[in-house]
N, C-alpha and C positions, 0 to 999 in steps of 0.2 A: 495536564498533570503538573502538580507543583514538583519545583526541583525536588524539594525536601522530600517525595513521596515516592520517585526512582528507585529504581533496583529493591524494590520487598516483592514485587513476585505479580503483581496486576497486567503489566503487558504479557506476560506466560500465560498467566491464566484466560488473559482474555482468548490469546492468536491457541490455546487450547483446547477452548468450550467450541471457538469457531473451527477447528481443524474437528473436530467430534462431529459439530451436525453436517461438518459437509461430508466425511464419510457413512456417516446416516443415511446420507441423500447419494448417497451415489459419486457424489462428486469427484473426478481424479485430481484435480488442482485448486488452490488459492493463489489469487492475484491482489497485488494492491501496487499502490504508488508512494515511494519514496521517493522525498526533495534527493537531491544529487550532491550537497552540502550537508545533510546531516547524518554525519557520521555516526552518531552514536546509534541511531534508529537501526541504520546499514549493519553495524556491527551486531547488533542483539538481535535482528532479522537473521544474518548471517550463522550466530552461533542458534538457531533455531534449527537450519541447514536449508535457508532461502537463500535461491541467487538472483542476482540482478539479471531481469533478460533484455541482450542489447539491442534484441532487432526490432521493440518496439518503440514508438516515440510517441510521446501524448504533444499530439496536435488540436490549437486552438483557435479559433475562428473568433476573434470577438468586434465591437464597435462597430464601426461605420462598414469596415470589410462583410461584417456580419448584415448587416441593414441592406449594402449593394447586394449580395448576395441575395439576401431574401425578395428584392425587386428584381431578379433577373429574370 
């Protein structure tokens, strides 16, 4: 999204339409991933009333770690 295009109302509406079908579907929760830097994202999540959960860590496996692995 362009700067200029911030704050009129399209991430609400979006994390909206997706809080709608997921209790359509049964769903009790939304999850997603936030950079740990970008505040503004944290902030407008937050006044949504999401909170950061600490006990998970997204863990990545990539390159050559990733290759040896796959030869094991």
């Amino acid at each position: 999204m362009l700067p200029e295009e911030r704050g009129k109302g399209a991430g609400k509406a979006l994390m909206t339409a997706l809080a709608r079908a997921a209790v359509r579907k049964g769903c009790e929760q939304m999850e997603w991933i936030v950079l740990d830097w970008n505040a503004p994202a944290t902030k407008f999540y937050r006044g949504l009333g999401a909170h950061p959960d600490k006990t998970w860590v997204l863990t990545r496996l990539t390159g050559a770690n990733l290759r040896r692995l796959a030869r094991a």
